[in-house]
N, C-alpha and C positions, 0 to 999 in steps of 0.2 A: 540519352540512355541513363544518364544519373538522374533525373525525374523522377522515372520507377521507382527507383530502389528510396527515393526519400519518400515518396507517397506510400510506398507499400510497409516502409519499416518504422522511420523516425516521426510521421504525421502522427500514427499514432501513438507513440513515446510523448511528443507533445502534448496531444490533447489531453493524455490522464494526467501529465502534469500539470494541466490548465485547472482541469477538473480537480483535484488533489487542490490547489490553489487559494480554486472557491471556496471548496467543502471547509478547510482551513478560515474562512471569514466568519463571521458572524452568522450567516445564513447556517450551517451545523452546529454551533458553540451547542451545548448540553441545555440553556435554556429553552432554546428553539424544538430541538429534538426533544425533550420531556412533552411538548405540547402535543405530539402526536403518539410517543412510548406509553407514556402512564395512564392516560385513556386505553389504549390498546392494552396493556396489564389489567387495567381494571374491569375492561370487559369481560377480560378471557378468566379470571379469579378476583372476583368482585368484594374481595377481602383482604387481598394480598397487604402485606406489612409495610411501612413506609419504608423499611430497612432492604427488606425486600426489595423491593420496586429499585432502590437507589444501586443497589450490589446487580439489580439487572443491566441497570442502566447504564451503570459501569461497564459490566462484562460487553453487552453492546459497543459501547463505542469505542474500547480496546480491541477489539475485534475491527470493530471498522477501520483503526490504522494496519493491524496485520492483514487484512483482508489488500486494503489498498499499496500496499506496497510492496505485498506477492504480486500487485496485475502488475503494478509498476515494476518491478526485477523481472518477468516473464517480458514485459513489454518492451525492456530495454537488452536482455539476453537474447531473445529473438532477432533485435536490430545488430547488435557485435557479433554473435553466432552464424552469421551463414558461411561458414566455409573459410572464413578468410582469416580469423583470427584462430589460434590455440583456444583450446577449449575452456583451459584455468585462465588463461587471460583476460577472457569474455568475460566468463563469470569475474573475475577479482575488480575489472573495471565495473562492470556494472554492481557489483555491491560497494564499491565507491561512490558512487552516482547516488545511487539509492542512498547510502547515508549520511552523505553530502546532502542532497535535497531532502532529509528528511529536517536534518539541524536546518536549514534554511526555514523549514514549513515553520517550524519550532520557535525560531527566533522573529519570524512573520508574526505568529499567535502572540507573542509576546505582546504587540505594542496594537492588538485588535481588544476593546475593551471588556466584553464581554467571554474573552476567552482566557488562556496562561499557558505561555512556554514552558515545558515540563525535558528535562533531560529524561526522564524514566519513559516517553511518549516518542524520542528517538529511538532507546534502546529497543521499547515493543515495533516500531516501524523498522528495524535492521531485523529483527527476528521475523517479521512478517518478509524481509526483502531473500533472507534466507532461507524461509519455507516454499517462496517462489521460485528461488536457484534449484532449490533442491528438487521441485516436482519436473521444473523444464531438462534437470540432468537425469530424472532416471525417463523423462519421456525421449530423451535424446536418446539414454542406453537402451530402450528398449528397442526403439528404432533400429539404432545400429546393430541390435541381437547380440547385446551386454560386451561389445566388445570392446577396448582401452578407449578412452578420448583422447586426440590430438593432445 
């Protein structure tokens, strides 16, 4: 019986964090992803400014750490939240987890050459892990028909 519950809840906690991982290697560093972004810019506004393009590129791939570390706090809330923990509890550990592995990711990039450990790229992945508590709690209150959480 505890099979289940690690295949249905923490396999995939793992895998995004496998995949977070990768993505953190050289294979996304900003050189790589320019080769497919600024073509695609270029297409779509075959003028755009090199300023431009860069302040995109930017915005892209800060997003991509907010993006990925709302699936990861949803992915790991999901796993603490069934019933069994307090509701602030679930959430406070997993915004641990999340910011724990993010300064992990962070200090990984650090020593991959083509990329750089940034504290400001923790702070934006705990804000991303935060906009992921926040939508899994109002899809819990909604559930529940806005009533208290545990």
């Amino acid at each position: 019986m505890l099979v289940r519950p690690l295949i249905k809840y923490w396999i995939p906690v793992a895998a995004w964090m496998l995949l977070i991982l990768i993505a953190s290697g050289d294979l996304m560093s900003a050189e790589h992803t320019s080769r497919f972004l600024v073509p695609f810019l270029r297409w779509i506004v075959p003028d755009i400014s090199p300023a431009t393009v860069t302040l995109i590129q930017l915005l892209v791939r800060k997003g991509a750490h907010v993006t990925e570390y709302a699936i990861l706090a949803a992915l790991l809330w999901r796993a603490f939240d069934r019933g069994q923990q307090a509701f602030w509890r679930a959430t406070a550990i997993t915004f641990a987890i999340a910011a724990v592995y993010a300064s992990l990711d962070e200090f990984h990039q650090s020593f991959i050459p083509s990329r750089t450990g940034a504290f400001e790229d923790v702070l934006i992945d705990c804000v991303g892990a935060m906009l992921g508590l926040a939508v899994c709690a109002l899809a819990g209150f909604a559930r529940s028909g806005f009533r208290n959480p545990k």
